[in-house]
C-alpha positions as CSV (number, residue, x, y, z in Angstrom):
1,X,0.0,0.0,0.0
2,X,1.7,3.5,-1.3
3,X,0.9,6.5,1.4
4,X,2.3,9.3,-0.6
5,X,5.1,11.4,0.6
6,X,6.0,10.4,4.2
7,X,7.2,12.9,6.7
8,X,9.1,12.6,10.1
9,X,8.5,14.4,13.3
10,X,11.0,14.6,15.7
11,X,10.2,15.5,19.8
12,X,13.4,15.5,21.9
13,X,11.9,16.2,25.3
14,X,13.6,15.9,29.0
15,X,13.6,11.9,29.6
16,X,13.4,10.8,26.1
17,X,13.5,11.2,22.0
18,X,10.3,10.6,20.0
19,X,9.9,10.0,16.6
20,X,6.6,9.5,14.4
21,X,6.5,9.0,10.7
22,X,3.6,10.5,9.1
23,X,1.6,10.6,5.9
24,X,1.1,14.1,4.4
25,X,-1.9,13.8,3.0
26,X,-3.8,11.7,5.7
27,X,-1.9,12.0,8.5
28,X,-2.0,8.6,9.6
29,X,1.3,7.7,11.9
30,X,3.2,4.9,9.7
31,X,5.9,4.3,12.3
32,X,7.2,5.4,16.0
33,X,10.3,5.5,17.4
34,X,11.4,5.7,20.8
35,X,14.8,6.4,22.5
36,X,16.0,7.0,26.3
37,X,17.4,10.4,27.7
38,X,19.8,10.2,30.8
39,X,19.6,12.9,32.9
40,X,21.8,13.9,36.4
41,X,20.2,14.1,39.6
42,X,21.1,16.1,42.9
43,X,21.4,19.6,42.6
44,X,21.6,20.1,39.2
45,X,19.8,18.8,35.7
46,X,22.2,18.1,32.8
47,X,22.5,16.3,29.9
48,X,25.0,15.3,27.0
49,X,23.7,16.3,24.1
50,X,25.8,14.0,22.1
51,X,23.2,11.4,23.9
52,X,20.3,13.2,21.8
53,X,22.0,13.1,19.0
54,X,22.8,9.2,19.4
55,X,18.8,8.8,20.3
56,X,17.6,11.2,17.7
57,X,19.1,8.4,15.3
58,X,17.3,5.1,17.1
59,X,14.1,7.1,17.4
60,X,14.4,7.9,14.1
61,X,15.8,4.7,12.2
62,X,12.6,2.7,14.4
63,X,9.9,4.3,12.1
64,X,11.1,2.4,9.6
65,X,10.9,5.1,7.2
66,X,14.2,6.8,7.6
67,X,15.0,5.6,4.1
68,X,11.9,7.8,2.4
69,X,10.9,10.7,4.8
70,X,10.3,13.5,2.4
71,X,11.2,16.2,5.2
72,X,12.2,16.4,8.9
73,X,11.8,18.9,11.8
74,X,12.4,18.8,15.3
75,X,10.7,20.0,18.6
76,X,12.8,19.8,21.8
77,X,12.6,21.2,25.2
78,X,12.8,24.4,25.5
79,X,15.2,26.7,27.3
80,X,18.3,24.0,27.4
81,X,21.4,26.0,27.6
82,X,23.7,24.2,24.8
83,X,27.4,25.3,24.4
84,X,29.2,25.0,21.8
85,X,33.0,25.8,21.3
86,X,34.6,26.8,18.1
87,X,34.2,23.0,16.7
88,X,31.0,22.8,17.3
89,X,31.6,20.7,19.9
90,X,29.7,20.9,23.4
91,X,32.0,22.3,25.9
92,X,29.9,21.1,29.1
93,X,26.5,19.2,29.6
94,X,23.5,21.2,28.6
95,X,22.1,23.0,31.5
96,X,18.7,22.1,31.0
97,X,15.1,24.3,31.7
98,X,14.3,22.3,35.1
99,X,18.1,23.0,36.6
100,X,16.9,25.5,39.2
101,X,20.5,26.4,40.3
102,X,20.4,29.8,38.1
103,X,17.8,31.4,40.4
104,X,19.3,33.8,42.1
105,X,21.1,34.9,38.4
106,X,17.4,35.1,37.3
107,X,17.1,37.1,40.6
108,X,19.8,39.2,40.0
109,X,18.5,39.7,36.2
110,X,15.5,40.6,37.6
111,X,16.1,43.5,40.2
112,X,19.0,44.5,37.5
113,X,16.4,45.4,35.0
114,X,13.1,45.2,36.5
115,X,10.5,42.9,35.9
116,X,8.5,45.9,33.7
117,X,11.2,46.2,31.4
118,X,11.7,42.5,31.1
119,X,7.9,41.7,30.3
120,X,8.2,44.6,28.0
121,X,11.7,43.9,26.2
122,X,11.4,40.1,26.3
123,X,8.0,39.2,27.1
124,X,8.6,37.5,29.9
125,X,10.7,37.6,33.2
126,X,13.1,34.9,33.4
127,X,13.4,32.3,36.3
128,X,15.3,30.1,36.7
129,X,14.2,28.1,33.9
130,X,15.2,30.7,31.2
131,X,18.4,29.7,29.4
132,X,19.2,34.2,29.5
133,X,19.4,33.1,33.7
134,X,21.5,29.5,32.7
135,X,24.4,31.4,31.1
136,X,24.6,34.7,34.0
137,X,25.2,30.9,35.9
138,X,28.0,29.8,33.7
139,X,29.6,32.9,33.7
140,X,29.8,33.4,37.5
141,X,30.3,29.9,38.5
142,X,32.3,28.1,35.8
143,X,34.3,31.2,33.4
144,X,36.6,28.8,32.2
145,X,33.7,27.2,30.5
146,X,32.1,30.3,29.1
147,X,34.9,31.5,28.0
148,X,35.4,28.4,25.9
149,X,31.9,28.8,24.2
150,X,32.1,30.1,20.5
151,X,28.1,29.1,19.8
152,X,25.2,29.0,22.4
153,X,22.3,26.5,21.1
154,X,18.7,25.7,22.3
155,X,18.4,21.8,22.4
156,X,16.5,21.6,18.9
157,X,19.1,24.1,17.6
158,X,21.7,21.7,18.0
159,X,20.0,19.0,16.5
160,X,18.8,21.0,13.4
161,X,22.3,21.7,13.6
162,X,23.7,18.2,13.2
163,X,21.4,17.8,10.4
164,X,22.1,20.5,8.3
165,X,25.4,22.0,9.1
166,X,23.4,25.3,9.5
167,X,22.8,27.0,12.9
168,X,19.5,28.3,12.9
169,X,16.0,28.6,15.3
170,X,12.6,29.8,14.9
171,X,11.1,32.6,16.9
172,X,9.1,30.2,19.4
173,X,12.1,28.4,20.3
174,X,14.2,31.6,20.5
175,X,11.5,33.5,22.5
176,X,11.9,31.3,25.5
177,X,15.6,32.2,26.1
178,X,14.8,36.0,27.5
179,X,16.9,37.8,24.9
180,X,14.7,37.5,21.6
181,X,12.6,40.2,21.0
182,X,9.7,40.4,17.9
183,X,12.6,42.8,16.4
184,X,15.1,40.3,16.8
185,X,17.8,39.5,19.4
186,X,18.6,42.3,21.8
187,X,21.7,43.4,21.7
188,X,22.0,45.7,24.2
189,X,21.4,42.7,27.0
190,X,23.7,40.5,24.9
191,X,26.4,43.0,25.4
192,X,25.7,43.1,29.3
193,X,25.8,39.2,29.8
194,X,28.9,39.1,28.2
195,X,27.4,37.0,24.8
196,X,28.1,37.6,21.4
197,X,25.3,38.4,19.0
198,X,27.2,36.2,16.4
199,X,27.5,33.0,18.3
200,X,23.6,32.8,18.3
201,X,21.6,31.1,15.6
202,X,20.2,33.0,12.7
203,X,15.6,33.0,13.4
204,X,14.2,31.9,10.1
205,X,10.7,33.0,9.6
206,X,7.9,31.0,10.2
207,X,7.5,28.1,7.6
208,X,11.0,28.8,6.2
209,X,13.2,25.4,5.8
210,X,16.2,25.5,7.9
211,X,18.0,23.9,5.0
212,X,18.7,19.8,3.9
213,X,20.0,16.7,5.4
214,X,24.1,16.5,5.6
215,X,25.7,13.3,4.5
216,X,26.2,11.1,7.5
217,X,22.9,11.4,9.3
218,X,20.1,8.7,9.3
219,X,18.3,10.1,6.9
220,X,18.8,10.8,3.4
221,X,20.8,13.4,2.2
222,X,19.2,16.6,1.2
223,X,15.7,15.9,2.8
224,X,14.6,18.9,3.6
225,X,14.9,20.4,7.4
226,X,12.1,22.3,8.8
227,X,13.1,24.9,11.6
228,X,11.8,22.9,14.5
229,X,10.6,25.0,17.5
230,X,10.4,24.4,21.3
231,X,8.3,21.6,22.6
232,X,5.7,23.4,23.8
233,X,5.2,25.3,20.3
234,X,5.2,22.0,18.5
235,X,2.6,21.0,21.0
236,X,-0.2,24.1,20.1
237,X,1.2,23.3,16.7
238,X,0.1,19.4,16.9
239,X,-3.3,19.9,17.7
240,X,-3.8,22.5,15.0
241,X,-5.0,24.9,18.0
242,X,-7.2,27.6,17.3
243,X,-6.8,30.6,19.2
244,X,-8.2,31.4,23.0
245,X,-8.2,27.5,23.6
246,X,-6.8,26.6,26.2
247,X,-4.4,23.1,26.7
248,X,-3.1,21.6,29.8
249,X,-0.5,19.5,29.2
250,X,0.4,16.5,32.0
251,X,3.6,15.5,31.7
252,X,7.1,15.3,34.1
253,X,6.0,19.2,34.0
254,X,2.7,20.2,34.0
255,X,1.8,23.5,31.4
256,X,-0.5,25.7,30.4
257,X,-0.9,27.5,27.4
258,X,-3.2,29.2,24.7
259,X,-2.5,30.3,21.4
260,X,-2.7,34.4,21.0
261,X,-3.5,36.8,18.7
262,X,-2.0,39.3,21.3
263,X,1.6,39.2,22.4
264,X,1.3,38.6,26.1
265,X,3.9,40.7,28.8
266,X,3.2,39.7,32.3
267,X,5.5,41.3,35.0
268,X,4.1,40.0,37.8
269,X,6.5,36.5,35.9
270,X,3.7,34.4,36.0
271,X,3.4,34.1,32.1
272,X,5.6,33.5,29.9
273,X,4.8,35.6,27.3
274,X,6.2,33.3,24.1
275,X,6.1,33.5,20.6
276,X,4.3,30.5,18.7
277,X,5.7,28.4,15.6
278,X,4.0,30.5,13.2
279,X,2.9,33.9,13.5
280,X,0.8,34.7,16.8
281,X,1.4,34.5,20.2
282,X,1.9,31.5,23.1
283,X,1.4,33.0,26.5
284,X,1.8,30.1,29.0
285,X,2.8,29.1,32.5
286,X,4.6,26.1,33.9
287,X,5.5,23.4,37.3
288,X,7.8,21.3,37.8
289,X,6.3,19.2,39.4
290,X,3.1,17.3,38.3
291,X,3.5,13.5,36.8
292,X,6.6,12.3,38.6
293,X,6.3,14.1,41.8
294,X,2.3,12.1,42.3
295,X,3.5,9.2,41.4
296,X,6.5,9.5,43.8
297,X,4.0,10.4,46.2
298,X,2.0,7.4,45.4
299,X,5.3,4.9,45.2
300,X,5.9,6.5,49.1
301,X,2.4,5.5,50.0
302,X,2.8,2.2,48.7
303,X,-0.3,2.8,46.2
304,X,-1.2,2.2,42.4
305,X,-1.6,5.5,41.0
306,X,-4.6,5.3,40.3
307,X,-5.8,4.1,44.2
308,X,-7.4,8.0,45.1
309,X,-9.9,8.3,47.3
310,X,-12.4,11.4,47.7
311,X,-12.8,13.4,50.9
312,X,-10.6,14.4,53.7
313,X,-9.4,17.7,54.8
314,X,-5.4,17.4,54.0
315,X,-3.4,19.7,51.6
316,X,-0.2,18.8,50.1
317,X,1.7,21.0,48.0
318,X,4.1,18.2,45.7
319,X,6.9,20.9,45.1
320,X,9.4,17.6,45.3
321,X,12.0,19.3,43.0
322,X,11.1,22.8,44.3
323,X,8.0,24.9,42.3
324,X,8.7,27.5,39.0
325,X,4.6,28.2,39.3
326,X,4.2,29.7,41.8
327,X,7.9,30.9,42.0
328,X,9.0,28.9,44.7
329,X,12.6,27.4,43.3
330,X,13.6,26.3,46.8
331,X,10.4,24.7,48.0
332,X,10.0,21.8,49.0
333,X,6.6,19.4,49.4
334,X,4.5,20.0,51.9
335,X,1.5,18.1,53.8
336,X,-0.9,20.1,56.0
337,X,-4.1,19.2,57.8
338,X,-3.1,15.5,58.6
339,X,-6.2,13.8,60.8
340,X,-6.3,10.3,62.5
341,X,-9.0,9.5,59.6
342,X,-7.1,10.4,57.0
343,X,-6.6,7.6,54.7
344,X,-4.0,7.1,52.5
345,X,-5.8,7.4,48.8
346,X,-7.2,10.4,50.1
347,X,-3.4,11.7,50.9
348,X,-3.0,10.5,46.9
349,X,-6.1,12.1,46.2
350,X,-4.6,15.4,47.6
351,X,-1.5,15.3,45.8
352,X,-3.1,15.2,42.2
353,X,-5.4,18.3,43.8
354,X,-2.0,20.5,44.8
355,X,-0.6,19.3,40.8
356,X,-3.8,20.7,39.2
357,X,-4.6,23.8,41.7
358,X,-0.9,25.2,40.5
359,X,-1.7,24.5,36.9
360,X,-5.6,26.1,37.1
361,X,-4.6,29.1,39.2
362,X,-2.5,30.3,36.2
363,X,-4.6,29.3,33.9
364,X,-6.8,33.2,33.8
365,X,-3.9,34.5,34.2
366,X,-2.5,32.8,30.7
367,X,-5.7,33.7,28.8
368,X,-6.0,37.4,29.8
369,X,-2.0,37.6,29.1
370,X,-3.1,37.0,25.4
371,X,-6.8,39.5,25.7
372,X,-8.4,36.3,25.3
373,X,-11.8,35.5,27.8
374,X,-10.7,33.8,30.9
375,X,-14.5,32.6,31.4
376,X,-14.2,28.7,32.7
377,X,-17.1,28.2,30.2
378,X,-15.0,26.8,27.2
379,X,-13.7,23.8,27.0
380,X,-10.0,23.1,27.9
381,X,-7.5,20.6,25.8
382,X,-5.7,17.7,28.3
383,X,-2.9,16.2,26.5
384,X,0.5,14.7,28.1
385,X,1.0,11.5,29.8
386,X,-1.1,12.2,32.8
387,X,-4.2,12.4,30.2
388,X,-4.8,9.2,29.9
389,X,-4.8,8.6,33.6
390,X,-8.4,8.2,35.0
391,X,-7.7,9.8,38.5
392,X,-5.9,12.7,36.2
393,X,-9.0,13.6,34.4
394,X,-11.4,13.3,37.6
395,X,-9.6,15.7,39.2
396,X,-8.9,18.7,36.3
397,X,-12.8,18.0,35.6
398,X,-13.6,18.5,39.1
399,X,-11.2,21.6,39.8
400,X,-12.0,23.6,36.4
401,X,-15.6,23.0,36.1
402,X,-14.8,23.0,32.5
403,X,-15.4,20.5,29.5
404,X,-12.1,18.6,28.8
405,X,-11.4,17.3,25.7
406,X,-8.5,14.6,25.5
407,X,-7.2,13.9,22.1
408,X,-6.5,10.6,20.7
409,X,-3.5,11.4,19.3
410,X,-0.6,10.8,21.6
411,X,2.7,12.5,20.4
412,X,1.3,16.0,19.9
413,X,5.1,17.5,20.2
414,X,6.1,15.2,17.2
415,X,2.8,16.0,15.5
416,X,3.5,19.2,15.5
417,X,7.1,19.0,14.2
418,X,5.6,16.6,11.3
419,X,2.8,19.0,10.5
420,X,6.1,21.6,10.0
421,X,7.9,19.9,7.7
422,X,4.8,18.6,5.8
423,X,4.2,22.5,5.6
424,X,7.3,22.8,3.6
425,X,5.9,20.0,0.8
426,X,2.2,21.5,0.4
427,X,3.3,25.1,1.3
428,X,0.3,25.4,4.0
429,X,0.8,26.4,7.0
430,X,1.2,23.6,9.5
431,X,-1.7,24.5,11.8
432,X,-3.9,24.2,8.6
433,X,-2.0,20.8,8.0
434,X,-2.5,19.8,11.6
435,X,-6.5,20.7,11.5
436,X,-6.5,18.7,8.0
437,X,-5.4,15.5,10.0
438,X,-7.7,16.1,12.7
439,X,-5.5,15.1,15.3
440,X,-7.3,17.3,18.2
441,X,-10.0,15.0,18.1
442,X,-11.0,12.8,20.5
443,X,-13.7,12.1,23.7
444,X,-15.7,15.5,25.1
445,X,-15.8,14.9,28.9
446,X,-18.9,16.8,29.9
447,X,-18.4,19.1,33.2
448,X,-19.1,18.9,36.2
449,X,-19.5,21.2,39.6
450,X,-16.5,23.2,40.1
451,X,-14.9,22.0,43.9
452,X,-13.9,25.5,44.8
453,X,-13.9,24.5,48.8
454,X,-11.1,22.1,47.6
455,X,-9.4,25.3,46.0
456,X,-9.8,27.7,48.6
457,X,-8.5,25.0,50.8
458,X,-5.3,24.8,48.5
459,X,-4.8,28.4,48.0
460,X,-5.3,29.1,51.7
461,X,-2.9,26.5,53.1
462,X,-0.7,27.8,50.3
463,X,-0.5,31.7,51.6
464,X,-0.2,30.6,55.2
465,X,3.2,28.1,54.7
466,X,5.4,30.7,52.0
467,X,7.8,31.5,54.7
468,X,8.4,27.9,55.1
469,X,8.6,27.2,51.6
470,X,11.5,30.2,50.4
471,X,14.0,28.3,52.6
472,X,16.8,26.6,51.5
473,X,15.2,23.3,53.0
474,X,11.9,24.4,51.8
């Protein structure tokens, strides 16, 4: 059976590299590959992005279509601090976005320039997160390295770069490291951190290839190489989102996000006020801590993830790897209102509750950011890992009193870098390509009565133990 041209999406996220191999004109996935990340513990989070590039290739080759793919793109996590020296070579580990030993640089950024000026410069005020807050830290804590660095790369940079030879991003991507602006890098901060305008990449507009397949890749020579854009782009791009809808995403992070007509500048840091892959606007707020933190929780309580139980009166607050929303990088998790009745699904119970309350909270916030209606009337997107978890769904259905949809499609990040290079074969834009696959659809989960004692509960317990969570124990 012929398919027509074949495309390959490409989503090199925190843990792992995915690939999916796509039909253009149907959109039917013709092959998946999958390959493992390794990532450092303790203080820090780093990774060798030699490793990405080594799982890039097994993701890839396991499609089984390596051999035909028409065109390529990448989405990758966003924020990774890459460094490259006058090789090309890495000089250190990537710092990557959920290292949270550059907050007091993002801090120091901060109170340097003021969180006005940031939103309105940058559109957003870097945490620690930002890769802008990632190199202040190499340059104050390891010089030698910095001073080595000829090339600084977002983590689908480099891999677009290993493809084509060409160093090059895309104004999503690029909007998420605190010194793009819609006019271009600013140079003015470049110059105060110490970074050269020329080792950046060049931003290629919006449906613009980034160039073709080197020899000496897994793919063919002279495929052609879409930009690629940050994960969370190639997410809103996967699902063909139409704008003011919101998505939450469940994954090691939880997100929010909407796509924008209007460019979004929130100074109180909340929102990030990012670019999308094409030519609108992605305001959106993130945790750490929301998939692997409940089912740590759950693994501590000796339960199945999925063993919740309703009632009770406790609060906990999973900030295991400390919290970016709200800003709490040195937090710690927390478990209030503990009764001798208090069983242990309901502690479970609690935990997915303190996930979702963080994500929900910001969720106005990301909506007005854009001048899009914050009204919980709508329905809301659920997509990630966490979606198709039962005790997942229960609760954002019960804390947003929204309808949730949860698409059937399952690699929206790869989607979305698929639907981007299919754009450069038909020369439609890939949210129209996305739309034409229909890969948004799936069940409508009807709402239900918003919980808001359960919030209030959350919120309340959350105002009274700050103090205690700003520590450095948390």
């Amino acid at each position: 059976m012929t398919h027509g041209p074949v495309v390959i999406g490409v989503d090199s996220s925190t843990q792992a590299t995915k690939a999916v191999a796509v039909a253009v004109e149907t959109g039917e996935v013709l092959g998946q590959g999958h390959a493992p990340h390794t990532v450092s513990t303790g203080a820090g989070r780093e990774s060798d992005p030699g490793e990405w590039w080594r799982a890039f290739g097994t993701a890839v080759e396991a499609t089984g279509h390596a051999d035909r793919a028409a065109a390529v793109s990448v989405g990758g996590q966003q924020h990774g601090l890459v460094t490259l020296d006058a090789a090309a070579e890495p000089v250190r580990p990537a710092l990557l976005w959920n290292d949270v030993r550059s907050a007091p640089q993002a801090e120091e950024l901060t109170r340097r320039l003021g969180a006005d000026a940031w939103a309105r410069r940058a559109g957003s005020v870097p945490t620690a997160a930002f890769t802008v807050a990632k190199w202040a830290w190499l340059r104050e804590n390891e010089p030698d390295a910095a001073d080595r660095v000829a090339g600084v790369r977002l983590p689908h940079d480099y891999l677009t770069e290993r493809l084509t030879s060409t160093a090059v991003t895309d104004r999503g991507d690029a909007s998420g490291t605190g010194w793009w602006t819609p006019d271009g890098y600013d140079e003015e901060l470049l110059r105060d951190l110490g970074l050269d305008p020329a080792a950046l990449p060049r931003v290629v507009p919006a449906g613009e290839a980034a160039g073709e397949v080197r020899d000496g890749t897994p793919l063919r020579p002279g495929t052609a190489v879409a930009a690629g854009t940050g994960d969370n782009m190639a997410a809103a791009l996967g699902l063909g989102l139409p704008p003011g809808v919101p998505v939450l995403s469940l994954g090691t992070s939880g997100t929010v996000h909407a796509v924008t007509r209007g460019r979004p500048a929130d100074p109180s840091g909340t929102v990030a006020g990012f670019a999308d892959a094409g030519t609108d606007w992605l305001p959106l707020a993130c945790t750490l801590n929301c998939t692997l933190a409940v089912d740590r929780l759950a693994a501590l309580l000796g339960l199945d993830r999925e063993a919740v139980e309703p009632g009770g009166s406790a609060v906990v607050l999973p900030f295991l790897d400390g919290e970016r929303t709200p800003n709490l990088p040195l937090a710690s998790g927390l478990l209030h209102g503990l009764r001798h009745d208090t069983t242990a699904g309901q502690l479970l119970q609690a935990a997915y509750d303190g996930a979702v309350h963080s994500l929900l909270t910001a969720l106005d916030d990301v909506l007005r950011a854009g001048g899009e209606s914050a009204e919980p009337a709508g329905e809301l997107l659920l997509i990630g890992g966490g979606a198709r978890g039962e005790a997942w769904r229960r609760t954002v259905l019960r804390l947003s009193g929204r309808p949730v949809r949860v698409p059937r499609a399952r690699e929206p990040v790869a989607l979305g870098a698929a639907a981007q290079a299919a754009g450069l074969l038909t020369g439609e834009s890939p949210y129209d390509v996305a739309r034409r696959w229909r890969t948004a659809d799936g069940p409508l989960l009807e709402p239900v009565a918003r919980d808001d004692s359960a919030l209030e509960r959350i919120a309340g317990t959350l105002a009274r133990a700050r103090e205690l969570l700003t520590g450095p124990t948390g």
